[in-house]
MARVEX-451498 format. One record per atom (N, C-alpha, C): atom name; residue number from 1; x, y, z. Coordinates in steps of 0.1 Angstrom, whole numbers, plus 5000, padded with zeros to 4 digits. Each point is the difference from the previous one (the first is absolute). Layout:
{"CA"; NUM; {X; Y; Z}};
...
//
This chain:
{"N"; 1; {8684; 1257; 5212}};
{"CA"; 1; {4995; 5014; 4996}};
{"C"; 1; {5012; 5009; 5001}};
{"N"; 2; {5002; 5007; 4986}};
{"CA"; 2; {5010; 5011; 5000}};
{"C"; 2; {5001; 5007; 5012}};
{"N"; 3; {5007; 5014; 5002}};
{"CA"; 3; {4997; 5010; 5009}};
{"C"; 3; {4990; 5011; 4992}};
{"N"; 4; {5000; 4995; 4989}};
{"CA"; 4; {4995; 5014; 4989}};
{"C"; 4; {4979; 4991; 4999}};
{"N"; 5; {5002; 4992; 5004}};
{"CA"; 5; {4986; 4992; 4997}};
{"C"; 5; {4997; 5001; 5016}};
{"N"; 6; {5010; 4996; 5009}};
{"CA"; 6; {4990; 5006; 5014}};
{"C"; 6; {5001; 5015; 5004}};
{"N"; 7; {5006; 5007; 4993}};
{"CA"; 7; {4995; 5015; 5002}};
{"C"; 7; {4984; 4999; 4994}};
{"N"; 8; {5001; 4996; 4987}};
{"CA"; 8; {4986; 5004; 4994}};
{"C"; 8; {4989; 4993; 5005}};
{"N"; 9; {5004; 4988; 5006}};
{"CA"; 9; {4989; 4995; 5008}};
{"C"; 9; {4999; 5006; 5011}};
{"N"; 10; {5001; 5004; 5011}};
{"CA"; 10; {5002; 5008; 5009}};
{"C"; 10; {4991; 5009; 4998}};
{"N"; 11; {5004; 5009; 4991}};
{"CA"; 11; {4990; 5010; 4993}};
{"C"; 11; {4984; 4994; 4995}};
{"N"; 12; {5005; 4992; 4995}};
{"CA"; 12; {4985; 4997; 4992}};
{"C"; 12; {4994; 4992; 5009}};
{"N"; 13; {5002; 4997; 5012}};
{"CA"; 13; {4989; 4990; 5010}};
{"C"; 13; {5002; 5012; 5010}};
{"N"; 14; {5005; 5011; 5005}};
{"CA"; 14; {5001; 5008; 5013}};
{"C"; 14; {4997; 5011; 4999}};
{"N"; 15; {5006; 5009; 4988}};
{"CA"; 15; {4996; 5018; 4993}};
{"C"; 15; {4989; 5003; 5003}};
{"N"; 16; {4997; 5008; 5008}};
{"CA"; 16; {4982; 5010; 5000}};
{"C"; 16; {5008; 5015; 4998}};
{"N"; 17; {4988; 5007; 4996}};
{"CA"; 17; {5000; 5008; 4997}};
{"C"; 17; {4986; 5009; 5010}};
{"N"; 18; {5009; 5010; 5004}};
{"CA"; 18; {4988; 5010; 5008}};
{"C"; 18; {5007; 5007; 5010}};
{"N"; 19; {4988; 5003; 5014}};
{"CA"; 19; {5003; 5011; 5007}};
{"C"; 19; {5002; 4988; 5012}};
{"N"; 20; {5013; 4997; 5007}};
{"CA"; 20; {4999; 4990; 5010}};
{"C"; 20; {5009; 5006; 5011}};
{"N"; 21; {4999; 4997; 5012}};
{"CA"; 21; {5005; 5000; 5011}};
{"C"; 21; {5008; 4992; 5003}};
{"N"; 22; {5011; 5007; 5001}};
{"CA"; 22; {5010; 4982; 5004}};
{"C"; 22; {5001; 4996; 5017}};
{"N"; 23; {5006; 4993; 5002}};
{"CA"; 23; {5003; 5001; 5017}};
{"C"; 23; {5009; 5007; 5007}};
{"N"; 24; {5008; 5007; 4994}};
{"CA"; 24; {5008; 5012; 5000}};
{"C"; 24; {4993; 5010; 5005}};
{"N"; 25; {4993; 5001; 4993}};
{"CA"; 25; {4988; 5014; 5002}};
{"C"; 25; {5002; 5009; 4988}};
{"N"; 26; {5008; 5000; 4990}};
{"CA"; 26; {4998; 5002; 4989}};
{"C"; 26; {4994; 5000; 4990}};
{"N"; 27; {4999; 5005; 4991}};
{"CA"; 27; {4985; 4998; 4990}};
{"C"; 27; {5010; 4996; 4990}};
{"N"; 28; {4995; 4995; 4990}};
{"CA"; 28; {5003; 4991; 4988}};
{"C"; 28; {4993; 5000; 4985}};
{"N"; 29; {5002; 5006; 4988}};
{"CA"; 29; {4995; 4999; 4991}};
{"C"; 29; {4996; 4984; 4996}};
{"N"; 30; {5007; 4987; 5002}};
{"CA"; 30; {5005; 4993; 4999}};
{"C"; 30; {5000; 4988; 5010}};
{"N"; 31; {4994; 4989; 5003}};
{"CA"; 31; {5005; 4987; 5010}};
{"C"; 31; {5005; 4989; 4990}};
{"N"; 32; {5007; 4991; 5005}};
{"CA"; 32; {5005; 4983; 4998}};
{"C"; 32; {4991; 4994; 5013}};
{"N"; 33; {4991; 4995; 4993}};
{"CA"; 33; {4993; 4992; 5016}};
{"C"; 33; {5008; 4989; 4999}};
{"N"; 34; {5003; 4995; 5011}};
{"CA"; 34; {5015; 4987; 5001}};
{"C"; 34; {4989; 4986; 5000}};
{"N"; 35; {4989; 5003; 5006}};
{"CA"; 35; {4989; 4988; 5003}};
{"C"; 35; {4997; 4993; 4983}};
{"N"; 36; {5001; 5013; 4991}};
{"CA"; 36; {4998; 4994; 4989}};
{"C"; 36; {5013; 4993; 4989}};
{"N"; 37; {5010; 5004; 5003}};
{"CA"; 37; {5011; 4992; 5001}};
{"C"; 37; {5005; 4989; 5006}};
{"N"; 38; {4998; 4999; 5016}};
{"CA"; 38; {5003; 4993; 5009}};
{"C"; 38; {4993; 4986; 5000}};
{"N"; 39; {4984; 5005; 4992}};
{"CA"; 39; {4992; 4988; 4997}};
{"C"; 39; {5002; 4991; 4989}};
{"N"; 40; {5013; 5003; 4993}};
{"CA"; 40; {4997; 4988; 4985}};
{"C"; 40; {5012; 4998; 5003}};
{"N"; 41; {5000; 4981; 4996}};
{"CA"; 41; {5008; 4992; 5005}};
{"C"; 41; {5016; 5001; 4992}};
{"N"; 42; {4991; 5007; 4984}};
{"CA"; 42; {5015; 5002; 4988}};
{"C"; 42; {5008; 5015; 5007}};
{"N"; 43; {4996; 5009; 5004}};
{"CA"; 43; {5008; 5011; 5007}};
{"C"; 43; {5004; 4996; 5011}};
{"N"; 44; {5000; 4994; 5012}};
{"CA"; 44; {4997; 4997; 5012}};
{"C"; 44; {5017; 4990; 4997}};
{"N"; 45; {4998; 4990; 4994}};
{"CA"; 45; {5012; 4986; 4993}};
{"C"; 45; {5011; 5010; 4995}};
{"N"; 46; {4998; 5016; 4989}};
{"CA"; 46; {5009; 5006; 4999}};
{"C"; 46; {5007; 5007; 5011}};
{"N"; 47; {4993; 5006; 5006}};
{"CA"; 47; {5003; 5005; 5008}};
{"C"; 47; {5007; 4992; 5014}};
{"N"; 48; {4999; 4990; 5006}};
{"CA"; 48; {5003; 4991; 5007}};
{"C"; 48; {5013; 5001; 4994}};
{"N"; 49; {5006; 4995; 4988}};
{"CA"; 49; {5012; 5002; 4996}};
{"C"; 49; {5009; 5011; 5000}};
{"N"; 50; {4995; 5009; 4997}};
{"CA"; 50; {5004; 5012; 5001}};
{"C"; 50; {5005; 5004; 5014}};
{"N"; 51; {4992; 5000; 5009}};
{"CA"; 51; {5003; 5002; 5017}};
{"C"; 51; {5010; 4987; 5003}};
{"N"; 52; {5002; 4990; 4995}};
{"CA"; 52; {5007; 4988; 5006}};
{"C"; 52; {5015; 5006; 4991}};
{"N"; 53; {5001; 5007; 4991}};
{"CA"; 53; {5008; 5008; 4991}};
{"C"; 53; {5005; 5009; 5008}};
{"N"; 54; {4994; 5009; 5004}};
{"CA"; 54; {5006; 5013; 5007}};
{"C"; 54; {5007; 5001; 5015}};
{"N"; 55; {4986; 4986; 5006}};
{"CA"; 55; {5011; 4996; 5011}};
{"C"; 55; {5010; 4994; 5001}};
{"N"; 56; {5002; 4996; 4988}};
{"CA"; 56; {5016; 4994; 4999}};
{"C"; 56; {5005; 5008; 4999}};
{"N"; 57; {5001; 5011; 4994}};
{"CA"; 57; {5007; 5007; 4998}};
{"C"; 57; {5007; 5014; 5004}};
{"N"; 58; {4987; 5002; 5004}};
{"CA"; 58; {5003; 5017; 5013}};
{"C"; 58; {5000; 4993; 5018}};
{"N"; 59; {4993; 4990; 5000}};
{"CA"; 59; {5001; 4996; 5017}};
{"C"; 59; {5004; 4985; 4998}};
{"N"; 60; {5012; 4992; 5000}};
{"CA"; 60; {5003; 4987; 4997}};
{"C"; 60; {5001; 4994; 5019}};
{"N"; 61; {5001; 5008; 5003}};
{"CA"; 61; {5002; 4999; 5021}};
{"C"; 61; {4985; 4995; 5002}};
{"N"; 62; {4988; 5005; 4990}};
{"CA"; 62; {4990; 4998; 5005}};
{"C"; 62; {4997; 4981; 5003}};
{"N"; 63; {4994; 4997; 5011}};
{"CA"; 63; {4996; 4988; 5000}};
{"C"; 63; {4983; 4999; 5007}};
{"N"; 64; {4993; 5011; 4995}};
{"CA"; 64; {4986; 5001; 5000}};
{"C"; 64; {4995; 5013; 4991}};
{"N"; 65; {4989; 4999; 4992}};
{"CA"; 65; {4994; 5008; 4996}};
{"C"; 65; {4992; 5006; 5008}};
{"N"; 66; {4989; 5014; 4999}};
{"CA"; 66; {4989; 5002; 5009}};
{"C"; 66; {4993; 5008; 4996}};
{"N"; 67; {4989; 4999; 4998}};
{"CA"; 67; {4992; 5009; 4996}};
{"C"; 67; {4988; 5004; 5004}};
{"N"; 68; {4997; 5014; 5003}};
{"CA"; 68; {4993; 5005; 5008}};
{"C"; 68; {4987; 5001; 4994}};
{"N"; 69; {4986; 4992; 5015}};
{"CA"; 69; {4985; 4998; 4994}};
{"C"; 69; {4992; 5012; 4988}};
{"N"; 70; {4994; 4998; 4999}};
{"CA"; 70; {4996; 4987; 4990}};
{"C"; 70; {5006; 5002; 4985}};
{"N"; 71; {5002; 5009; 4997}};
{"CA"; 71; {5003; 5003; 4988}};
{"C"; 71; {5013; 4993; 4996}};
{"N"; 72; {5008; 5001; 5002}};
{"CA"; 72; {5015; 4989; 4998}};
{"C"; 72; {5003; 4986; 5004}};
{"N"; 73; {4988; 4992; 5008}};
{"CA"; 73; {5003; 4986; 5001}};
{"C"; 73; {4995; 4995; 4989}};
{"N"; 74; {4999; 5000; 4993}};
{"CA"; 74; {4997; 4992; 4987}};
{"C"; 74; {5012; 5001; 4992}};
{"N"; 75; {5010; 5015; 5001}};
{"CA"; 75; {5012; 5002; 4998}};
{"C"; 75; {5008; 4990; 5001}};
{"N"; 76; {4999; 5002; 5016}};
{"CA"; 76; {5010; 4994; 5009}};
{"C"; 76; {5003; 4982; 4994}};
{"N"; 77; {4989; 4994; 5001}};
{"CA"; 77; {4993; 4989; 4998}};
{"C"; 77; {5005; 4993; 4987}};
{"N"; 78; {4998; 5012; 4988}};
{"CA"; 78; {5005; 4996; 4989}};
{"C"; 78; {5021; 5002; 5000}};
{"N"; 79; {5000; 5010; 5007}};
{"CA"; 79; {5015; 4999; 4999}};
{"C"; 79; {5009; 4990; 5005}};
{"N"; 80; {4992; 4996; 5015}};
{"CA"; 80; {5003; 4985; 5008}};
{"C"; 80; {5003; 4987; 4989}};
{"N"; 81; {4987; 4999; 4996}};
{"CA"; 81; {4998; 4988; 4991}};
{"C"; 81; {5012; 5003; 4988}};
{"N"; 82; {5001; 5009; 4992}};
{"CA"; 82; {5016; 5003; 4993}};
{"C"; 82; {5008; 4995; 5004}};
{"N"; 83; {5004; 5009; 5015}};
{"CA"; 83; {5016; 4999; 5002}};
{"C"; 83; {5004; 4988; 5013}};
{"N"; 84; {4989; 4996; 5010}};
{"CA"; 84; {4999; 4988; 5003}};
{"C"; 84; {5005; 5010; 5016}};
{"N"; 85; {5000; 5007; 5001}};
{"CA"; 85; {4999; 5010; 5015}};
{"C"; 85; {4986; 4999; 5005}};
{"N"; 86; {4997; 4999; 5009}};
{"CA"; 86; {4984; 5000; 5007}};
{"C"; 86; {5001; 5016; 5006}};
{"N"; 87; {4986; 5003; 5004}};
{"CA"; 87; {4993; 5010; 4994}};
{"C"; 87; {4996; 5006; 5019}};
{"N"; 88; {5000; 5012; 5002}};
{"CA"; 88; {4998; 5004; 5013}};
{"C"; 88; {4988; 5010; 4998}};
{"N"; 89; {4983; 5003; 5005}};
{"CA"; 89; {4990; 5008; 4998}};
{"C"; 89; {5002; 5009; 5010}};
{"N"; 90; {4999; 5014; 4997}};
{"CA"; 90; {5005; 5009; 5009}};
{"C"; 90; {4984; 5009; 5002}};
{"N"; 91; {4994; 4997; 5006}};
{"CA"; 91; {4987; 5009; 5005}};
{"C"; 91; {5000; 5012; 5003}};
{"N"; 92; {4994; 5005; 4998}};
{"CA"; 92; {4997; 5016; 5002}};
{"C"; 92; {4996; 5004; 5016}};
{"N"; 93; {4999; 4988; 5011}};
{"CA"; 93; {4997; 5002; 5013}};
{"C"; 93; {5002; 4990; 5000}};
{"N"; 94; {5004; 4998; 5015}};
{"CA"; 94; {4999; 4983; 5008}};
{"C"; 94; {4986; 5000; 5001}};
{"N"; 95; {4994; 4984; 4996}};
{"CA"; 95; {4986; 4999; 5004}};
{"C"; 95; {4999; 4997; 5018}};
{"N"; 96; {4988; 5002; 5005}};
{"CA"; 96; {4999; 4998; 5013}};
{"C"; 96; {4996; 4990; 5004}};
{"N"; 97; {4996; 4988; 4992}};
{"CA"; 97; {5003; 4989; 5004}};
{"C"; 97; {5010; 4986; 4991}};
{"N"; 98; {4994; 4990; 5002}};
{"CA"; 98; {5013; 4991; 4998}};
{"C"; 98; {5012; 5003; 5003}};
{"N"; 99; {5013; 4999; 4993}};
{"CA"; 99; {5009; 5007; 5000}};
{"C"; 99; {5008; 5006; 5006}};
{"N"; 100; {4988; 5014; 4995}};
{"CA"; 100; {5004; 5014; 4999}};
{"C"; 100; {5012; 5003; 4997}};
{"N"; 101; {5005; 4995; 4986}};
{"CA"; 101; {5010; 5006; 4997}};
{"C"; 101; {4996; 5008; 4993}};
{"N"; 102; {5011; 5009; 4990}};
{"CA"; 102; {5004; 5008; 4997}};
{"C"; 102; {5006; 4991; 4982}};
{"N"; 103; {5012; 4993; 5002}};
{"CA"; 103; {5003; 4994; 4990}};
{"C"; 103; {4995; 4987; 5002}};
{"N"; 104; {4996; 4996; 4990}};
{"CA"; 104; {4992; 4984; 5000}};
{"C"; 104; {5012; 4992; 4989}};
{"N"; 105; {5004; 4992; 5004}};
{"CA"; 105; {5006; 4988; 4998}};
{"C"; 105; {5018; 4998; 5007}};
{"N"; 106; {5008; 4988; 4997}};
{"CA"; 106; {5005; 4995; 5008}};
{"C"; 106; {5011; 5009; 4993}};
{"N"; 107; {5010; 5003; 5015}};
{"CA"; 107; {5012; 5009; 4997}};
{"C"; 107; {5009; 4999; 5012}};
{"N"; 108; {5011; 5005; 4999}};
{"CA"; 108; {5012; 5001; 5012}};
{"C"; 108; {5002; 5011; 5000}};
{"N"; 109; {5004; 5008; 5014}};
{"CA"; 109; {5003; 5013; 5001}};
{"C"; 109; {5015; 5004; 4991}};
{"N"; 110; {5000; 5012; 4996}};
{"CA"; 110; {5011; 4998; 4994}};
{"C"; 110; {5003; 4998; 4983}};
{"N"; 111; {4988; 4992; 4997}};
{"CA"; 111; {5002; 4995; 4984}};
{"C"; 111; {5000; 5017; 4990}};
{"N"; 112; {5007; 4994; 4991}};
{"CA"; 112; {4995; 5006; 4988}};
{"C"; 112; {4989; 5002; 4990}};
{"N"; 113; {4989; 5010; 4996}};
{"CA"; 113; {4991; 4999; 4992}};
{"C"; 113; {5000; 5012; 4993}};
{"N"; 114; {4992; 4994; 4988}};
{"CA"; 114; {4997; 5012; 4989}};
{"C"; 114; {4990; 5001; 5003}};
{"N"; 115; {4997; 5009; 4999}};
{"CA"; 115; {4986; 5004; 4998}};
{"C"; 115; {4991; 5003; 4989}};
{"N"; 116; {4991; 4997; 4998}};
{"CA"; 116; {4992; 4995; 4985}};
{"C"; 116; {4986; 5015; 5000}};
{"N"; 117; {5000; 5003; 4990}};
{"CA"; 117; {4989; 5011; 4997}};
{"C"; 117; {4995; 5000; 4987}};
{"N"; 118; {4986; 5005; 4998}};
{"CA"; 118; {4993; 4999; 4987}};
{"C"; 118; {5002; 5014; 4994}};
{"N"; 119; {4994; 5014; 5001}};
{"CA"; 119; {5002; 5015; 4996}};
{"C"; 119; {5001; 5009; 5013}};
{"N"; 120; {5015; 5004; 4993}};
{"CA"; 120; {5008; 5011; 5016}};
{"C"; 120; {4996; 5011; 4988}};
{"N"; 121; {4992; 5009; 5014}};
{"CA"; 121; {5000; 5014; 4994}};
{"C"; 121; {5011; 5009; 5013}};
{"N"; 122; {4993; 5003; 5009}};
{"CA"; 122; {5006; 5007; 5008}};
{"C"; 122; {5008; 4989; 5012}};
{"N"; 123; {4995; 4989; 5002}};
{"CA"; 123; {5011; 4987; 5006}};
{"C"; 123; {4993; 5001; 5013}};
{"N"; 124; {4990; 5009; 5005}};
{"CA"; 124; {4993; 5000; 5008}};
{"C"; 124; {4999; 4986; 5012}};
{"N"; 125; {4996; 4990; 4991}};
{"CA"; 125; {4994; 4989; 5005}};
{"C"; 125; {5016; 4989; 5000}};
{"N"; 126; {5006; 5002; 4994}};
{"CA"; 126; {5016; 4991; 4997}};
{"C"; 126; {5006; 5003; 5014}};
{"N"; 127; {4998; 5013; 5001}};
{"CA"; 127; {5007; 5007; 5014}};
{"C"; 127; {4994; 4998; 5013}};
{"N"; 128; {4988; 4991; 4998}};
{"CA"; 128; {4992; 4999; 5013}};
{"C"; 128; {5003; 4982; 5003}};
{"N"; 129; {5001; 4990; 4988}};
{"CA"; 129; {5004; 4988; 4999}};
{"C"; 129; {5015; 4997; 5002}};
{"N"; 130; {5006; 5014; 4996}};
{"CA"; 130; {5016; 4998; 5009}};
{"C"; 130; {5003; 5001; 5015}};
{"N"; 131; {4992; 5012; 5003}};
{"CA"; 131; {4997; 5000; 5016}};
{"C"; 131; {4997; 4987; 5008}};
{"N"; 132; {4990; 4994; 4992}};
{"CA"; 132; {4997; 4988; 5005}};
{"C"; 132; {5010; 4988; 5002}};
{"N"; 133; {5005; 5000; 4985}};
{"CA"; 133; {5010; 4989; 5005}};
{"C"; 133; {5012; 5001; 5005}};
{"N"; 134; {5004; 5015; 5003}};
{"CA"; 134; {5009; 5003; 5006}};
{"C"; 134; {4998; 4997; 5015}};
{"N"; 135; {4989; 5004; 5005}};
{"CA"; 135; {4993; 4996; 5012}};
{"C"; 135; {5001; 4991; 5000}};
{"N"; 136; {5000; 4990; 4998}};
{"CA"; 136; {4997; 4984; 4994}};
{"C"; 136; {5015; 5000; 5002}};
{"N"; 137; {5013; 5001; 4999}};
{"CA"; 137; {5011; 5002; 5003}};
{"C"; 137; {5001; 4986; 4985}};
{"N"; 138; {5001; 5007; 4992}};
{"CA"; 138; {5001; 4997; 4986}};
{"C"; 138; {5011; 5010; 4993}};
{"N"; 139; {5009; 5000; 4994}};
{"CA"; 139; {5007; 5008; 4991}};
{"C"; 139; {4992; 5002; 4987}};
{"N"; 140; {4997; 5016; 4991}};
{"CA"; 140; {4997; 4999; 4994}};
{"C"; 140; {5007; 5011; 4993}};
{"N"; 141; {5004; 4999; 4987}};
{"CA"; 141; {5010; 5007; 4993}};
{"C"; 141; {4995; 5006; 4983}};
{"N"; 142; {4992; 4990; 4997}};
{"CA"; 142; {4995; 5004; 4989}};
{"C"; 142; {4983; 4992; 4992}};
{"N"; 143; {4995; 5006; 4992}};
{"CA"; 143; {4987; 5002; 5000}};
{"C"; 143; {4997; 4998; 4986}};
{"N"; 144; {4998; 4990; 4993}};
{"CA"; 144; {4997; 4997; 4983}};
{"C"; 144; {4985; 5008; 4998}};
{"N"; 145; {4998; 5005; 4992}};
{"CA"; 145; {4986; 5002; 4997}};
{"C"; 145; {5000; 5000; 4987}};
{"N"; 146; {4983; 4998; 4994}};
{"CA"; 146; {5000; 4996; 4987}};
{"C"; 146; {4999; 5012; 4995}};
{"N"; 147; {4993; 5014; 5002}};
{"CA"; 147; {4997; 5011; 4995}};
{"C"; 147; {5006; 5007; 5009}};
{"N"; 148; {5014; 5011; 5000}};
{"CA"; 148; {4999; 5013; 5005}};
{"C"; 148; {4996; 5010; 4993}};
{"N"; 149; {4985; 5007; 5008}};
{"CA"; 149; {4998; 5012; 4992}};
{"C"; 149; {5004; 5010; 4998}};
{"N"; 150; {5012; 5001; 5005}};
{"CA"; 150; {5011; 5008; 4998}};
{"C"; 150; {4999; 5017; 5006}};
{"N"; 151; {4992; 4998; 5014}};
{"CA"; 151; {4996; 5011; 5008}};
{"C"; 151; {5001; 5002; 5010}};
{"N"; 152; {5017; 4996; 5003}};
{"CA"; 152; {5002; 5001; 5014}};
{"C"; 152; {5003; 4989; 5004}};
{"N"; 153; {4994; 4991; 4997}};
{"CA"; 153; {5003; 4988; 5010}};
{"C"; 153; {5012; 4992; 5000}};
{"N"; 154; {5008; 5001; 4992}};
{"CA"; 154; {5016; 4993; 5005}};
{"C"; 154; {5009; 5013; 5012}};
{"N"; 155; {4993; 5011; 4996}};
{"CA"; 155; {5011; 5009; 5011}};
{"C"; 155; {4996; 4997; 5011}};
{"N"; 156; {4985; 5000; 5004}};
{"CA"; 156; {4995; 4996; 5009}};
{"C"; 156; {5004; 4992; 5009}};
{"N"; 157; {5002; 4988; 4991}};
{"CA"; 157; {5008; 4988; 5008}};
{"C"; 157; {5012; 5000; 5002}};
{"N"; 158; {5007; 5003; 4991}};
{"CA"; 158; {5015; 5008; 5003}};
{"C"; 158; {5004; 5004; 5011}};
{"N"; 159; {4990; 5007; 5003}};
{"CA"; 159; {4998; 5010; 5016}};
{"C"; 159; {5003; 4989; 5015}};
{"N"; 160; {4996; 4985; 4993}};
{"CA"; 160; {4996; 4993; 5012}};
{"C"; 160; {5011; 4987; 4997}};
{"N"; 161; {5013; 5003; 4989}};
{"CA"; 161; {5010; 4992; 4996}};
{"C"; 161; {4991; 4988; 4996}};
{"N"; 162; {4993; 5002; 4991}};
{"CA"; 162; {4994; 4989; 4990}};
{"C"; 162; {5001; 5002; 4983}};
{"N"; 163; {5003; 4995; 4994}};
{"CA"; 163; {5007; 5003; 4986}};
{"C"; 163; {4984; 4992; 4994}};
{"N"; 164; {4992; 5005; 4990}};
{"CA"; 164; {4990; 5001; 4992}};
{"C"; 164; {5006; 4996; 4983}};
{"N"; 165; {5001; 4985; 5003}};
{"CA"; 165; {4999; 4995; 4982}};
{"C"; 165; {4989; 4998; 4993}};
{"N"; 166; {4995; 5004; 4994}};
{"CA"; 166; {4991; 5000; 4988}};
{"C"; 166; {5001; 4992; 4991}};
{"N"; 167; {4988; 4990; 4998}};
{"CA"; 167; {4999; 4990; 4987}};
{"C"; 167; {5002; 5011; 4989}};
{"N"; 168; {4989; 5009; 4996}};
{"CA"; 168; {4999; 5011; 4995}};
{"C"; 168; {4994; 5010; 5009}};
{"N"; 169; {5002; 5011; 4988}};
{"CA"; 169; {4993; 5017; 5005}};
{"C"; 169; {4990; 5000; 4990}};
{"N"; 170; {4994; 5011; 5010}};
{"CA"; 170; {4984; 5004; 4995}};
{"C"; 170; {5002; 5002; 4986}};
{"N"; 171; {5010; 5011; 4994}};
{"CA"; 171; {5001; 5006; 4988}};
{"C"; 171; {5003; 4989; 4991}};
{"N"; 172; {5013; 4989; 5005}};
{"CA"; 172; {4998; 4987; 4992}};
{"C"; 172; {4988; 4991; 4995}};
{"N"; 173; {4988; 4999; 5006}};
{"CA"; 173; {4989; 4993; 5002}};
{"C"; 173; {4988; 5009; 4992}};
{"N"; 174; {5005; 5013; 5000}};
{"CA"; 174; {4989; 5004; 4994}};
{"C"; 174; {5006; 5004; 4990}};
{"N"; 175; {5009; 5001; 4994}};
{"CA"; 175; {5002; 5002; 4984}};
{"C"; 175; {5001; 4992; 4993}};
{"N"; 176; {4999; 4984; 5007}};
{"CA"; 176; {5004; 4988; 4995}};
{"C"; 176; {4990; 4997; 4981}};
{"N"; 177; {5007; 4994; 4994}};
{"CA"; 177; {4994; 5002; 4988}};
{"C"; 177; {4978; 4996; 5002}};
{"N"; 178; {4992; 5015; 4996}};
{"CA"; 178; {4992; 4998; 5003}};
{"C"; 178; {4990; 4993; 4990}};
{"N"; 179; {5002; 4986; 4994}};
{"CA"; 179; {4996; 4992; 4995}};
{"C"; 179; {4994; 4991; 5012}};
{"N"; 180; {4993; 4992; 4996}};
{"CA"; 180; {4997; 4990; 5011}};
{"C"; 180; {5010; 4987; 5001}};
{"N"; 181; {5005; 5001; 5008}};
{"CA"; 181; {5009; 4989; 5006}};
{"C"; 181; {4993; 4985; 4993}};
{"N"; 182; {5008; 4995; 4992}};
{"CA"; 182; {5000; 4981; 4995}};
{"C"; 182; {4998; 4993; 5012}};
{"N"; 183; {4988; 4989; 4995}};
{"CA"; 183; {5003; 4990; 5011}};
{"C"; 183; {5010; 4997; 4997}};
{"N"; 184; {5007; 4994; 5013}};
{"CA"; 184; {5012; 4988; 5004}};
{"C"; 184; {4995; 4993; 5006}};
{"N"; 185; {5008; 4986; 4989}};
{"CA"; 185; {4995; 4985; 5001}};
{"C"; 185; {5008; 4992; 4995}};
//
């Protein structure tokens, strides 16, 4: 899949249109639900490439991916299977039992990871999964995402020495040619 065919698919399985709340606390003319993206195997396969792409190429130190519940392990998962790095789940709380971790799967203190994300608006939640793996005595330096909405959220992280690559931007995604995206087969 081109980049010009997974913009438009992107668009054409995730674009709503209305009055939405984001997690930011922001209001939105506008959402990309990622669940509706994140769910088809032909975006999901692009995308996996894409992240196994950028981690080569903005974080090559990296020798784990991670992405924080739930919305980015499917990310994570597909960028793993790409680039052949295994994949670290970063929870939003330690659960209080089993475990009780914090990051879920196998790591050394010390390692390198990127960090994997589906739509940064304000980075709100990127900045709470860096804490974590920072806590986690993890290095973490930089942050792929597939959509920055282009509202803050790379300065944000900036703030916390994390550099914010973007598959694409909002404005890219939504001007993309608005025909309906061809199957690819």
């Amino acid at each position: 899949m081109t980049d010009d065919e997974l913009k438009r698919a992107l668009r054409d399985a995730a674009y709503l249109e209305g009055d939405f709340l984001l997690r930011s606390g922001k209001r939105s003319r506008y959402y990309l639900d990622k669940y509706r993206f994140e769910t088809r195997p032909d975006i999901l396969a692009a995308l996996g490439r894409r992240i196994a792409d950028a981690v080569e190429e903005f974080e090559p130190a990296a020798v784990r991916l991670a992405g924080p519940e739930l919305g980015a392990v499917a990310l994570a998962a597909a960028g793993s299977l790409a680039s052949g790095l295994p994949f670290l789940i970063v929870r939003k709380e330690a659960k209080d039992y089993g475990t009780s971790n914090r990051v879920e799967g196998a790591y050394a203190v010390g390692e390198c990871v990127c960090l994997i994300e589906d739509v940064v608006t304000s980075g709100g939640a990127l900045i709470a999964a860096v804490e974590g793996l920072r806590d986690a005595g993890l290095t973490v330096r930089t942050a792929v995402c597939i959509v920055d909405r282009e509202e803050g959220g790379a300065d944000a992280l900036a703030r916390h020495a994390v550099r914010l690559r973007p598959i694409f931007r909002a404005s890219e995604v939504l001007e993309a040619d608005k025909r309906p995206a061809k199957p690819h087969g």
